[in-house]
C-alpha positions in Angstrom: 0.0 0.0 0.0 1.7 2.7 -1.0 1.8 6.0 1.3 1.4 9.8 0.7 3.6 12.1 1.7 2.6 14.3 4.5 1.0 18.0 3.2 4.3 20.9 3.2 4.7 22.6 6.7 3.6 26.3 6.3 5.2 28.7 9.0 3.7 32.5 8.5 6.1 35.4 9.4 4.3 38.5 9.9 4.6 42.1 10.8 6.1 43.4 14.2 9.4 41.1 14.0 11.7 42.3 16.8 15.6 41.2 16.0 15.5 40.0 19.6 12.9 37.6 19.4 14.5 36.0 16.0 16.5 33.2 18.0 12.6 31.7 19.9 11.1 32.2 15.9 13.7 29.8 14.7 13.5 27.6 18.1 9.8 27.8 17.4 10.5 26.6 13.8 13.1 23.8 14.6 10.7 22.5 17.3 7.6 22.3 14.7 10.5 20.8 11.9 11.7 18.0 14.5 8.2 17.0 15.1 7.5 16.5 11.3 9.8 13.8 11.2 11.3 13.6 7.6 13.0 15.8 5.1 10.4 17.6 1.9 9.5 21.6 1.8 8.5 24.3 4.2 6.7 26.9 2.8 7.0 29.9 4.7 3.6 33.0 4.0 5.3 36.2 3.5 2.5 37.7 2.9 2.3 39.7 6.2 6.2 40.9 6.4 7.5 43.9 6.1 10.3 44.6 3.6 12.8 45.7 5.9 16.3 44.1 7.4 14.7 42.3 10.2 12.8 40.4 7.7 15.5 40.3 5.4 17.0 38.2 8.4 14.5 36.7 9.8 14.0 35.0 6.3 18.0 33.9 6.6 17.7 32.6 10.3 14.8 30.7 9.3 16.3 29.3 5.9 19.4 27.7 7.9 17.4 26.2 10.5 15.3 24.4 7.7 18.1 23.4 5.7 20.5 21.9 8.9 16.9 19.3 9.4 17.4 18.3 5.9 14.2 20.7 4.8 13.8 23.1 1.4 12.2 26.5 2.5 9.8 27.9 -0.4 9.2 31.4 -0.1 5.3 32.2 -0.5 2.5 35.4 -1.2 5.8 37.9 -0.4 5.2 41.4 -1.4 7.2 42.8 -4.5 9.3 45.3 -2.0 10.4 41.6 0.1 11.2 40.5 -3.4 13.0 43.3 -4.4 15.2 43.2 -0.8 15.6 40.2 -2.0 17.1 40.8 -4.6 19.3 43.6 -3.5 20.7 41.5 -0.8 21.7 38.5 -3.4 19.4 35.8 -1.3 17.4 35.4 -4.6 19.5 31.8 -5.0 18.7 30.7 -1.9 15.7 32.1 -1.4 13.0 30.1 -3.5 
């Protein structure tokens, strides 16, 4: 019997991100990952953020903790200013 593979992981980042509080996001993040169980994508909502340098590293906090569990983050609904920061900060690569 063959099984399916469980539904993507979607984390939401939204406004009021405080650089302080980035270390217990990604704890929060690693916590949810290690319950999961297995390697596939995250998808991480956008939507809400800001386009600013907290983001900007918020985005690059959360990437690395995703990647050291063995998961691909997928970037998703981000504004075209978060793209655009993006961009400007050469994380387009790495940044799906």
């Amino acid at each position: 019997m063959a099984t399916t593979p469980p539904a993507p992981l979607v984390l939401t980042l939204g406004g009021g991100l405080d650089p302080e509080t980035l270390p217990e996001l990604c704890e929060g993040a690693r916590r949810a990952l290690l319950g999961r169980g297995g390697a596939g994508a995250v998808l991480l909502d956008a939507g809400r953020a800001p386009a600013d340098a907290v983001t900007l590293d918020a985005l690059a906090r959360l990437r690395l903790t995703a990647l050291r569990l063995g998961y691909r983050l997928r970037l998703v609904h981000a504004s075209d200013e978060l793209r655009a920061l993006i961009a400007f900060a050469g994380l387009a690569d790495v940044l799906e």
